[in-house]
py3Dmol code that shows the C-alpha trace and the ligand (Angstrom):
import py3Dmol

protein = """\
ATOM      1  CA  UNK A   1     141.869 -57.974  39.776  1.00  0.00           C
ATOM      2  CA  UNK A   2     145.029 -59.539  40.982  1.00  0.00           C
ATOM      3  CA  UNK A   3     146.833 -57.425  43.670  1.00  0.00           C
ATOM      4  CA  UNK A   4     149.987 -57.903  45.559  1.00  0.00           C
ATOM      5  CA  UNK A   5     149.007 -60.962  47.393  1.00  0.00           C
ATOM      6  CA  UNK A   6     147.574 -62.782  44.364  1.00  0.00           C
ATOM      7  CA  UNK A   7     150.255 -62.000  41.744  1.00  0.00           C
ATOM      8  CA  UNK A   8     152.757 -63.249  44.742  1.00  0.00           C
ATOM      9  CA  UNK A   9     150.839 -66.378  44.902  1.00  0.00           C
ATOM     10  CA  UNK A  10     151.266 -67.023  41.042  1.00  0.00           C
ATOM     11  CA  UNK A  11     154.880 -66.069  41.065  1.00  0.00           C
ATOM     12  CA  UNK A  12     155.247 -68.371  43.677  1.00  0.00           C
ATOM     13  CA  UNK A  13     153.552 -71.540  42.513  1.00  0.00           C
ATOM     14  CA  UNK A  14     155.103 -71.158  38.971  1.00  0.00           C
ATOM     15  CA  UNK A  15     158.436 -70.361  40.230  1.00  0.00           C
ATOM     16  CA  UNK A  16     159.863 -73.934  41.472  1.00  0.00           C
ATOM     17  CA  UNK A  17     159.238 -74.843  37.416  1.00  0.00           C
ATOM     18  CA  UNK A  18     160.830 -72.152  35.398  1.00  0.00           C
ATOM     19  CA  UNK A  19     163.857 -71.286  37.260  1.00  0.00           C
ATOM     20  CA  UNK A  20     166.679 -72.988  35.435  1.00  0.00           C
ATOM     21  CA  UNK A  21     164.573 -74.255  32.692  1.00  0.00           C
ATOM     22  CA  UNK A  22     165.733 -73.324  29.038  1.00  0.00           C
ATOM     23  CA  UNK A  23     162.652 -71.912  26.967  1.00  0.00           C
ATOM     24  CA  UNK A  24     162.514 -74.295  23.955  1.00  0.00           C
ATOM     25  CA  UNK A  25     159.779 -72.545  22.381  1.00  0.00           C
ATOM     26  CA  UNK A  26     156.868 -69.361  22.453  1.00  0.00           C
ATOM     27  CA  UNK A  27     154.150 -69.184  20.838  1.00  0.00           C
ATOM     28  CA  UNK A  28     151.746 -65.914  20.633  1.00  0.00           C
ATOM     29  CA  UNK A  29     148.622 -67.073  19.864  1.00  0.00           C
ATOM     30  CA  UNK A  30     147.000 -63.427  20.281  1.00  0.00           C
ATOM     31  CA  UNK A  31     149.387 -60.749  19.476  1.00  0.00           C
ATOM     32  CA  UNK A  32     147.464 -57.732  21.416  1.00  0.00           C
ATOM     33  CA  UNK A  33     148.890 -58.073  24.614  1.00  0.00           C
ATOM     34  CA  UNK A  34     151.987 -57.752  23.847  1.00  0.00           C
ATOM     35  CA  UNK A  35     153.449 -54.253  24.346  1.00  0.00           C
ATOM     36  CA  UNK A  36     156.584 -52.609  22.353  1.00  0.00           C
ATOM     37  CA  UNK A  37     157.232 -56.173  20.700  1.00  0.00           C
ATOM     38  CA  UNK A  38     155.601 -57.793  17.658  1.00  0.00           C
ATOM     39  CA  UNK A  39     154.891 -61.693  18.386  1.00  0.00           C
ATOM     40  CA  UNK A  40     157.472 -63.116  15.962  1.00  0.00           C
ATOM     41  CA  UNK A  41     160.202 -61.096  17.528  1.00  0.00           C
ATOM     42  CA  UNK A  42     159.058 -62.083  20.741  1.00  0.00           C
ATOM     43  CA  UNK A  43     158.794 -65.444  19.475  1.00  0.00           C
ATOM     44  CA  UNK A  44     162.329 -65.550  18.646  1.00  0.00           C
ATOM     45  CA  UNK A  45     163.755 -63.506  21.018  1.00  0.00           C
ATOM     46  CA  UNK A  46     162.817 -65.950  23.666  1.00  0.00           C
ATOM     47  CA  UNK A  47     163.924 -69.262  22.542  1.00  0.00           C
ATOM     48  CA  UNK A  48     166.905 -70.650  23.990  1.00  0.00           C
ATOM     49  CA  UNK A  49     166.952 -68.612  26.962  1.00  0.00           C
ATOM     50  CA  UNK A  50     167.271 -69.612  30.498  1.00  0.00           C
ATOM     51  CA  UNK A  51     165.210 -68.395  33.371  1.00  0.00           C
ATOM     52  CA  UNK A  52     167.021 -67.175  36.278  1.00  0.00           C
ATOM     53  CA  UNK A  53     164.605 -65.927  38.374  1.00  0.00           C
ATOM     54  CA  UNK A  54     161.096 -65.619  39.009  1.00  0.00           C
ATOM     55  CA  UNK A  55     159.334 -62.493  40.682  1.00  0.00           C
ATOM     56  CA  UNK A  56     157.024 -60.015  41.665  1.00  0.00           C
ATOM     57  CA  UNK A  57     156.734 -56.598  41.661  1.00  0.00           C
ATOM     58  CA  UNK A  58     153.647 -54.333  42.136  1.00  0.00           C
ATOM     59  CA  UNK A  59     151.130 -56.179  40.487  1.00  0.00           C
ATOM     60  CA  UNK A  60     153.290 -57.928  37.953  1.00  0.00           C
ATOM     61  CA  UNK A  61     154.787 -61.319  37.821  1.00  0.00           C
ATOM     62  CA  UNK A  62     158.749 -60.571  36.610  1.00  0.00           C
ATOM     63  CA  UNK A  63     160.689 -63.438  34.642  1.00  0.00           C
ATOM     64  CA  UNK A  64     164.099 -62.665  34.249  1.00  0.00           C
ATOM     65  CA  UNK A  65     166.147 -64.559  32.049  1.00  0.00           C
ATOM     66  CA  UNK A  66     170.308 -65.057  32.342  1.00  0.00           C
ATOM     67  CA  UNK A  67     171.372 -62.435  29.936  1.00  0.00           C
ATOM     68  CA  UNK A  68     169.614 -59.846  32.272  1.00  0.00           C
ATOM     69  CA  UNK A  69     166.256 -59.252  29.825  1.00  0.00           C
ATOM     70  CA  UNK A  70     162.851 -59.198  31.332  1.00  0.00           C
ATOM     71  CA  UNK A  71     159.857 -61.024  30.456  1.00  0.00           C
ATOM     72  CA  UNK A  72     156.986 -58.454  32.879  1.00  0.00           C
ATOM     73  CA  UNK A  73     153.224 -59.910  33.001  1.00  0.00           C
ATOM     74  CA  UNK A  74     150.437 -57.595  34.451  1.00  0.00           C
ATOM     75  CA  UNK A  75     147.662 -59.712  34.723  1.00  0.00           C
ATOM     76  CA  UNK A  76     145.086 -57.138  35.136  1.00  0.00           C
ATOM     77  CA  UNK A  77     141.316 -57.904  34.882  1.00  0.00           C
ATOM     78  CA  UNK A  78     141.360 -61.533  33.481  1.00  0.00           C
ATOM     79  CA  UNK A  79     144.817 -63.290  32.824  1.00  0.00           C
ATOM     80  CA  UNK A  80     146.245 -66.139  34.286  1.00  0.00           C
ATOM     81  CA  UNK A  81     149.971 -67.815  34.506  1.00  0.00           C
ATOM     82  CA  UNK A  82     150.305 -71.526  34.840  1.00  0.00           C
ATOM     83  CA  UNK A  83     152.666 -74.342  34.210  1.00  0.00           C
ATOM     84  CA  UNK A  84     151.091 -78.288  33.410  1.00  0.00           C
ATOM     85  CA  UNK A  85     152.975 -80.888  31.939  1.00  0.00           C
ATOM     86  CA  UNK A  86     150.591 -81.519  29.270  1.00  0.00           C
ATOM     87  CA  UNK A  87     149.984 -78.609  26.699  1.00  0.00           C
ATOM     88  CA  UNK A  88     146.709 -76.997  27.249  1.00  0.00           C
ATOM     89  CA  UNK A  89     144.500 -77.223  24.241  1.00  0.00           C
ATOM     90  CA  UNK A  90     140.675 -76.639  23.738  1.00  0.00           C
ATOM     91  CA  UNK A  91     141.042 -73.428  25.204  1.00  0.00           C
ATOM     92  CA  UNK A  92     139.881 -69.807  23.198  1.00  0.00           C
ATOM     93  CA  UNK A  93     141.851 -67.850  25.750  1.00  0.00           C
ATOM     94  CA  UNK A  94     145.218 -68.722  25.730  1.00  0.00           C
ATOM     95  CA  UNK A  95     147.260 -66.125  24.621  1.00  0.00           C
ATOM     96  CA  UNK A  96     150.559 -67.236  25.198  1.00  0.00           C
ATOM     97  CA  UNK A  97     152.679 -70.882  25.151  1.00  0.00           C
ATOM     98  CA  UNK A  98     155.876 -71.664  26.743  1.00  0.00           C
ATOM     99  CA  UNK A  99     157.854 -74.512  26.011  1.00  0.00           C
ATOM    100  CA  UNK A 100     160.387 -75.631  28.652  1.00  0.00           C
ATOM    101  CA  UNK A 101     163.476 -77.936  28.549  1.00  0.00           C
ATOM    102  CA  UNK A 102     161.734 -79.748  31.304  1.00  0.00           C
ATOM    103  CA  UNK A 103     158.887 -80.835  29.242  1.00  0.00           C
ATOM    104  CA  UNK A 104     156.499 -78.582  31.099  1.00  0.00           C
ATOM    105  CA  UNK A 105     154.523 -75.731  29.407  1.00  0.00           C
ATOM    106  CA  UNK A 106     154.087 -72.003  30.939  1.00  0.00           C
ATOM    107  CA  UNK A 107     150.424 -71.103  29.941  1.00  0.00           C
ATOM    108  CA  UNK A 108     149.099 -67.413  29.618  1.00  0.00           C
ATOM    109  CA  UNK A 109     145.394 -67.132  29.150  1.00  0.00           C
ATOM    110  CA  UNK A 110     143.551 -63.784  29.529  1.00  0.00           C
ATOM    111  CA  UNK A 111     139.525 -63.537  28.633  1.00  0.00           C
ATOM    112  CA  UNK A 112     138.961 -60.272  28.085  1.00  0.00           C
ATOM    113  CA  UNK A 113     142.877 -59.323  27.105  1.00  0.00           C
ATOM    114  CA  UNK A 114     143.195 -56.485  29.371  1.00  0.00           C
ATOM    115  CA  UNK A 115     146.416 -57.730  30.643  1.00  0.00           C
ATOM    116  CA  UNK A 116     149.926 -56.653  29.112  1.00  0.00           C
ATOM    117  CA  UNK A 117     153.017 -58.635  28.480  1.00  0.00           C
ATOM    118  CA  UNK A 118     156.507 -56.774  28.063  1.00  0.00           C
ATOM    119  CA  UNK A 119     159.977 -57.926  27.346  1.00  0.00           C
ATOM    120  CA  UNK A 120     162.717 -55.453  28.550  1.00  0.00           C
ATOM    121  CA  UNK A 121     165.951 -54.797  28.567  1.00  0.00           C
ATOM    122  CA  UNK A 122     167.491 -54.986  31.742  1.00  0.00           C
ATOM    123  CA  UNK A 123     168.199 -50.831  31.513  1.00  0.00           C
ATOM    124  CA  UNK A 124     164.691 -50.462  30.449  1.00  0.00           C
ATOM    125  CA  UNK A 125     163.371 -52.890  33.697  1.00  0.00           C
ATOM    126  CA  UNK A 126     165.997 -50.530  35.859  1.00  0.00           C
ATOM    127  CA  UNK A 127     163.735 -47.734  34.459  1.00  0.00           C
ATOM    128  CA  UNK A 128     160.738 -49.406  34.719  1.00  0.00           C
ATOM    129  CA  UNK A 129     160.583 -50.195  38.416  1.00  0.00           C
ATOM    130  CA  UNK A 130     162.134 -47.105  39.383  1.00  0.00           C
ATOM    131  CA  UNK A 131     158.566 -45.131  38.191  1.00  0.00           C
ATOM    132  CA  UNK A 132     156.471 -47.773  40.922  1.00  0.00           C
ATOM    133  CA  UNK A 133     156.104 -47.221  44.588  1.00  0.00           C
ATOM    134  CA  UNK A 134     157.983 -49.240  47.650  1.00  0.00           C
ATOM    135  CA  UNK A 135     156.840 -52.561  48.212  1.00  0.00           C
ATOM    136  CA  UNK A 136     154.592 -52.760  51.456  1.00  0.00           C
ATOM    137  CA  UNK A 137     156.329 -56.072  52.059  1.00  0.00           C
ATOM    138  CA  UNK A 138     160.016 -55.266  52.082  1.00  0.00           C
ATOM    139  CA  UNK A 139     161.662 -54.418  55.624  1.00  0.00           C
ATOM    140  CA  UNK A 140     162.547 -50.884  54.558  1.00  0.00           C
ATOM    141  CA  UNK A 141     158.462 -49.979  54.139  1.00  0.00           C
ATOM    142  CA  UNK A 142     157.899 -48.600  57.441  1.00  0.00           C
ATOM    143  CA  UNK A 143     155.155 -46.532  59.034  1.00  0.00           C
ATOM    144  CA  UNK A 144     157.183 -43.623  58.077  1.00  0.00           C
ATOM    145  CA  UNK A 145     157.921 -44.525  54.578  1.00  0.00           C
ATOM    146  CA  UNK A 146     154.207 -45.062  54.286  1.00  0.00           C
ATOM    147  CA  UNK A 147     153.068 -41.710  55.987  1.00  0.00           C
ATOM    148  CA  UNK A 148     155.922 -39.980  53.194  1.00  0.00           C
ATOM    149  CA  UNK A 149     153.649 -42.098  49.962  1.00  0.00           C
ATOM    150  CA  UNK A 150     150.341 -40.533  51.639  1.00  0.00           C
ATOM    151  CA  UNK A 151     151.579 -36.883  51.945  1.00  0.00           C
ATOM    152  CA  UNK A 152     151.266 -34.171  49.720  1.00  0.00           C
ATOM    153  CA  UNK A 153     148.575 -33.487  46.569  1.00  0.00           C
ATOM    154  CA  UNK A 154     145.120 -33.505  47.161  1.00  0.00           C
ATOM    155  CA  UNK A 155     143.568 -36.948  46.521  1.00  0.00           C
ATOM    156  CA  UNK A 156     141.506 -39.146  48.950  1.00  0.00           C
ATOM    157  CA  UNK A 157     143.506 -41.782  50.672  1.00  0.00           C
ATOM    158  CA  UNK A 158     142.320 -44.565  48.966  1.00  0.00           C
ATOM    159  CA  UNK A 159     143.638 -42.937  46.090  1.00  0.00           C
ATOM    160  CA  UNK A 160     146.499 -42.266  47.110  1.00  0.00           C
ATOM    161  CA  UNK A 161     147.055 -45.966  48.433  1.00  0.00           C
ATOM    162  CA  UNK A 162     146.271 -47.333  45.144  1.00  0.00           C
ATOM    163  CA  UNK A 163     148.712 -44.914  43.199  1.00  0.00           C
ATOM    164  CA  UNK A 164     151.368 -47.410  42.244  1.00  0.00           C
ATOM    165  CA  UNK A 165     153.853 -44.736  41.784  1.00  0.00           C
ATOM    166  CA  UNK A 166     153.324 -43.958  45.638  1.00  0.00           C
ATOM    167  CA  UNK A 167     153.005 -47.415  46.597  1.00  0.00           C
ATOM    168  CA  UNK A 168     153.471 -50.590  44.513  1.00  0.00           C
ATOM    169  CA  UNK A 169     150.834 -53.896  44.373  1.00  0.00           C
ATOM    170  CA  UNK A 170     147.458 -52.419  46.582  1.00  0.00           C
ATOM    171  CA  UNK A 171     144.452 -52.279  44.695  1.00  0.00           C
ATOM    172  CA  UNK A 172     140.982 -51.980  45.376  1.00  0.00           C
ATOM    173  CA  UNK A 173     140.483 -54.564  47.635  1.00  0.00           C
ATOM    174  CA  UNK A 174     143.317 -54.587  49.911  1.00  0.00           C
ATOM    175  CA  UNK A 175     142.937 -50.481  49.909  1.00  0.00           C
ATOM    176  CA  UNK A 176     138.988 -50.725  51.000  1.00  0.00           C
ATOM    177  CA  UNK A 177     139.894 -53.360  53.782  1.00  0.00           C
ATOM    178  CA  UNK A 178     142.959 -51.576  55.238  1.00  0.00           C
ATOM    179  CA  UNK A 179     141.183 -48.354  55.674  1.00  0.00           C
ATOM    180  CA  UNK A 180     138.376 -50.601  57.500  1.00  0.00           C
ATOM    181  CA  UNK A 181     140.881 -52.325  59.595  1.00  0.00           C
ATOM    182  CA  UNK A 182     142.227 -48.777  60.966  1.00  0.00           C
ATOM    183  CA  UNK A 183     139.301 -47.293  60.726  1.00  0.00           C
ATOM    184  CA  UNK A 184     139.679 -44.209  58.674  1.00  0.00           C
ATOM    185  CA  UNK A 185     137.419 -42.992  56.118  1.00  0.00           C
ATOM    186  CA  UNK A 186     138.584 -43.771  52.435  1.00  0.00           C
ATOM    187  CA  UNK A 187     137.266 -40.159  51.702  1.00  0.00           C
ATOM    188  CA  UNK A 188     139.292 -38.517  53.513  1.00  0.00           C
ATOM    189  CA  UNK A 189     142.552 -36.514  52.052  1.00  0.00           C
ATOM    190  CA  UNK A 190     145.754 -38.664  52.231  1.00  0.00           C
ATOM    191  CA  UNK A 191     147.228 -35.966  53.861  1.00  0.00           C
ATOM    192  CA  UNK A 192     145.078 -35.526  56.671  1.00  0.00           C
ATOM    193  CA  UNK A 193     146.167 -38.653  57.790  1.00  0.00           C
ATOM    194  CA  UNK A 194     148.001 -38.342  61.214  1.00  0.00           C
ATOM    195  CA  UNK A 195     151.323 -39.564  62.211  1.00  0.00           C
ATOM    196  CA  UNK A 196     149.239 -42.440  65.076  1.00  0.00           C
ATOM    197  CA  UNK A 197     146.948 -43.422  61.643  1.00  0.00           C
ATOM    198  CA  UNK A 198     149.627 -43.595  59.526  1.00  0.00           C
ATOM    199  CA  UNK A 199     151.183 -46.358  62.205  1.00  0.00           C
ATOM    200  CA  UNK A 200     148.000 -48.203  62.617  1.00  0.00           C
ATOM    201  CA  UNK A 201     147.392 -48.369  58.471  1.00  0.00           C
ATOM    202  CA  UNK A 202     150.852 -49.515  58.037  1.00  0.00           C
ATOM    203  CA  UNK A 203     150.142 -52.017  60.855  1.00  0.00           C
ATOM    204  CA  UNK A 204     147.239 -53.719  59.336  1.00  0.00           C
ATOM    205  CA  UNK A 205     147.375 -53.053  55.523  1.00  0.00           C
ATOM    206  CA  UNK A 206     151.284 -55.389  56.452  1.00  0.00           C
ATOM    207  CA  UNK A 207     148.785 -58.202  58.369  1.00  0.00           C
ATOM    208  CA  UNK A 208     146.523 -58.014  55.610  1.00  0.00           C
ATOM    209  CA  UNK A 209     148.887 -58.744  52.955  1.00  0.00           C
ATOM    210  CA  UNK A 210     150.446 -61.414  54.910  1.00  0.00           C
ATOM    211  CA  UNK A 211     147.415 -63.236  55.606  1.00  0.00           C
ATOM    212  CA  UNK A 212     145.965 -62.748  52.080  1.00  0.00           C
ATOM    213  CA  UNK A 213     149.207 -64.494  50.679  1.00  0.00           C
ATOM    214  CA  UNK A 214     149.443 -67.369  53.303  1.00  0.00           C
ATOM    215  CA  UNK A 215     145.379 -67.992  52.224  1.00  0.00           C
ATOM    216  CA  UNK A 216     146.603 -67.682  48.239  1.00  0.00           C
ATOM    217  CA  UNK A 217     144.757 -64.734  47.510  1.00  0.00           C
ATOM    218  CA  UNK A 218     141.240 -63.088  47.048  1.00  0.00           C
ATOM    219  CA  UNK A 219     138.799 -64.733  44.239  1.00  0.00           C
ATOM    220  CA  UNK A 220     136.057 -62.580  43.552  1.00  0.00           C
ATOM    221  CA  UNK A 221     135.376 -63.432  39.902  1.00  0.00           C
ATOM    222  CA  UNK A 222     138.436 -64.952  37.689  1.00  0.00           C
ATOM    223  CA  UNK A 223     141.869 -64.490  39.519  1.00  0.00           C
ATOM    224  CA  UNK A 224     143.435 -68.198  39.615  1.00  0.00           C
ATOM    225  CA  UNK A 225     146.682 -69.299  41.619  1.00  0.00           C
ATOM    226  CA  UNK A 226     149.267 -70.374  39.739  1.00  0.00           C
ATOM    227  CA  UNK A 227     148.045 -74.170  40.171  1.00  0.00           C
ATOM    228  CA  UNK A 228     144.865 -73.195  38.942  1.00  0.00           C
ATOM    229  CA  UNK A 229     142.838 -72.917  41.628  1.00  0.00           C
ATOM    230  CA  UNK A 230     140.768 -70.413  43.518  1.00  0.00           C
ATOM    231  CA  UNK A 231     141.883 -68.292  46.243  1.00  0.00           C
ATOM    232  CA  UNK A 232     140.483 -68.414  49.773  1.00  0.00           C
ATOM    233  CA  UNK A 233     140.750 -64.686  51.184  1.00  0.00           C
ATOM    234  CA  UNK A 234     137.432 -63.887  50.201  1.00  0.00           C
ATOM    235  CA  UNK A 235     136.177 -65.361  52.919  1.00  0.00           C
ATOM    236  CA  UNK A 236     138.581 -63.164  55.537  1.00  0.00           C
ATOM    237  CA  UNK A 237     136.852 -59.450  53.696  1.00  0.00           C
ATOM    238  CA  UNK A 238     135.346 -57.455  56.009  1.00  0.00           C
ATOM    239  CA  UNK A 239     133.855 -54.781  54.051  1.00  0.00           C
ATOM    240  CA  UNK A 240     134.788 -55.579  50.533  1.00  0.00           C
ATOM    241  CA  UNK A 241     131.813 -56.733  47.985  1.00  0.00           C
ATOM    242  CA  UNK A 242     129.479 -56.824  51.513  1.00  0.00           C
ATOM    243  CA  UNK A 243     127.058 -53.977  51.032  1.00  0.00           C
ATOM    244  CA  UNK A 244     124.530 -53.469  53.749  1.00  0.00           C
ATOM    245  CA  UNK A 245     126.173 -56.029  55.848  1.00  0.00           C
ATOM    246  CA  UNK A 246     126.474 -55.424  59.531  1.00  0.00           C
ATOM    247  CA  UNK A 247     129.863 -53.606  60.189  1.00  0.00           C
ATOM    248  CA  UNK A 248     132.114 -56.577  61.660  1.00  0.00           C
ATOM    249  CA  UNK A 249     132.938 -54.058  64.297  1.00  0.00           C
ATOM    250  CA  UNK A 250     130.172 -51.936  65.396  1.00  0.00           C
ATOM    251  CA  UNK A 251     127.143 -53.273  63.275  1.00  0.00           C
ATOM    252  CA  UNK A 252     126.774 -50.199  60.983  1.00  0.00           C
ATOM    253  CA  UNK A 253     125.484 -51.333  57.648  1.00  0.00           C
ATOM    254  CA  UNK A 254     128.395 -51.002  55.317  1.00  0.00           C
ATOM    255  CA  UNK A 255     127.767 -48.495  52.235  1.00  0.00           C
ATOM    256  CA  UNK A 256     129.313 -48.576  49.011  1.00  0.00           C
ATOM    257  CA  UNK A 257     129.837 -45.970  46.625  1.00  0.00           C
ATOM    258  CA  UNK A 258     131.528 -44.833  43.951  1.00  0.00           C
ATOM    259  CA  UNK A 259     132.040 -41.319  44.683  1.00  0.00           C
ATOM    260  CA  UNK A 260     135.818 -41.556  46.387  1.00  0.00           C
ATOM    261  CA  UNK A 261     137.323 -42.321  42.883  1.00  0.00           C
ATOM    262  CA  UNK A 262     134.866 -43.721  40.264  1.00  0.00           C
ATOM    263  CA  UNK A 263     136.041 -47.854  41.665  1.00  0.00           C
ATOM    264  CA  UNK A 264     133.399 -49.365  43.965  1.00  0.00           C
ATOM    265  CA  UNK A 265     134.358 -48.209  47.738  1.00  0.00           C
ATOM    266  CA  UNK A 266     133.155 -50.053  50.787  1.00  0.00           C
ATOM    267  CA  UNK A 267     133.081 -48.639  54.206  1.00  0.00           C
ATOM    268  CA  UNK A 268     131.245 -48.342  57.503  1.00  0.00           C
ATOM    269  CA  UNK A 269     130.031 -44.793  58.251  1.00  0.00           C
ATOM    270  CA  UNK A 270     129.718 -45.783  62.161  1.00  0.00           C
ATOM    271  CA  UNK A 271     133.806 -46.436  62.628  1.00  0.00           C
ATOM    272  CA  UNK A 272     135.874 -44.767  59.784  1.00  0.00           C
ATOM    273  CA  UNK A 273     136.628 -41.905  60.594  1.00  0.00           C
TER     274      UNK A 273
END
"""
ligand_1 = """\
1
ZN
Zn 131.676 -50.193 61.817
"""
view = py3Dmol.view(width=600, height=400)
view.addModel(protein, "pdb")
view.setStyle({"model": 0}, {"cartoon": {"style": "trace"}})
view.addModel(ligand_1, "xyz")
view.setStyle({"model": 1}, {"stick": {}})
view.zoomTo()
view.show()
């Protein structure tokens, strides 16, 4: 599932090709991703806009065009954003065609359809984003800020790292590797989490963000960059899809299980703690 570093990586790539560009034409080709909009209104409401910007937040790729509206992508599971010059035909899972005054086309395609598209109103985006967590990546999100998104309720800190009210854009696999990385047990409550651990997760979960976006993201199964290809992360995991592997660190067999928080949780019982 795209997280943070991935659905940077997509708004990335597409970005240098839609800002500026006029939207000549949508197509929905299947209507149930769409949320709150039917796919002839969407249709419509789209053409002859401009893109002004191109963005991410949490796990969503943000498209705002000049008169303020959103276009918001999740990709979830299965969906994919890219921009070719040639339409791309022959293909049973696009869901979505843009048409750009450049010539170029903006592409959604989504397998399963898990994924949702919204168009907002810039009040409704205010509203939106205000109900997800701070971005790990901004200069405000310090060790502090993070310690204040673990604290209070009673859910395990993995949990509580993937809430995306408490913190926006970490999934599974970025949660499961941080918690490695500063070796604390994903078990554990989020609010047993000392002030020193709080530092050191902040510390690498940051790094591990950082390098996952400069290598263009983790491909387990489907996730795509926004030129198509694969990511090359998945090579960096140290605990993530490796069950009864050799702990990186201290040679522990890595267990998984899914008893943290129903999602597949990898850790080493010999150092996370
Ligand atoms: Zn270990």
């Amino acid at each position: 599932m795209p997280e943070l570093p991935e659905v940077e990586t997509i708004a990335r790539d597409i970005r240098p090709h839609l800002v500026g560009a006029v939207i000549r034409g949508v197509r929905v080709l299947k209507a149930d991703i769409l949320r709150g909009i039917g796919p002839r209104a969407f249709e419509r409401s789209l053409a002859g806009c401009r893109i002004a910007a191109v963005s991410r937040r949490a796990k969503h790729v943000v498209i705002r065009l000049d008169d303020g509206r959103r276009v918001v992508i999740q990709p979830r599971m299965t969906g994919s954003l890219l921009v070719s010059e040639a339409p791309v035909t022959a293909d049973r899972y696009v869901t979505i065609t843009v048409r750009l005054s450049t010539g170029r086309q903006l592409t959604y395609r989504d397998v399963r359809r898990l994924g949702a598209v919204h168009l907002l109103s810039a009040e409704a985006w205010t509203r939106y984003t205000a109900r997800l967590g701070p971005e790990p990546l901004e200069a405000g999100f310090t060790a502090a800020r993070l310690a204040a998104a673990l604290a209070g309720g009673r859910l395990a800190v993995k949990k509580a790292l993937m809430d995306q009210r408490r913190l926006a854009g970490v999934g599974n696999i970025y949660a499961n590797e941080a918690l490695w990385s500063a070796g604390i047990d994903p078990s554990r409550l989020a609010r047993t989490v000392t002030t020193a651990e709080a530092r050191r997760l902040h510390h690498e979960l940051v790094g591990i963000l950082r390098r996952s976006i400069r290598r263009r993201g983790t491909t387990v199964r489907d996730y795509r960059t926004g030129t198509g290809e694969a990511g090359a992360y998945q090579s960096r995991l140290n605990v993530y899809g490796r069950a009864h592997r050799p702990c990186p660190r201290c040679g522990r067999r890595i267990v998984l299980t899914h008893a943290v928080d129903a999602r597949a949780t990898y850790f080493c019982p010999g150092c996370q703690r």
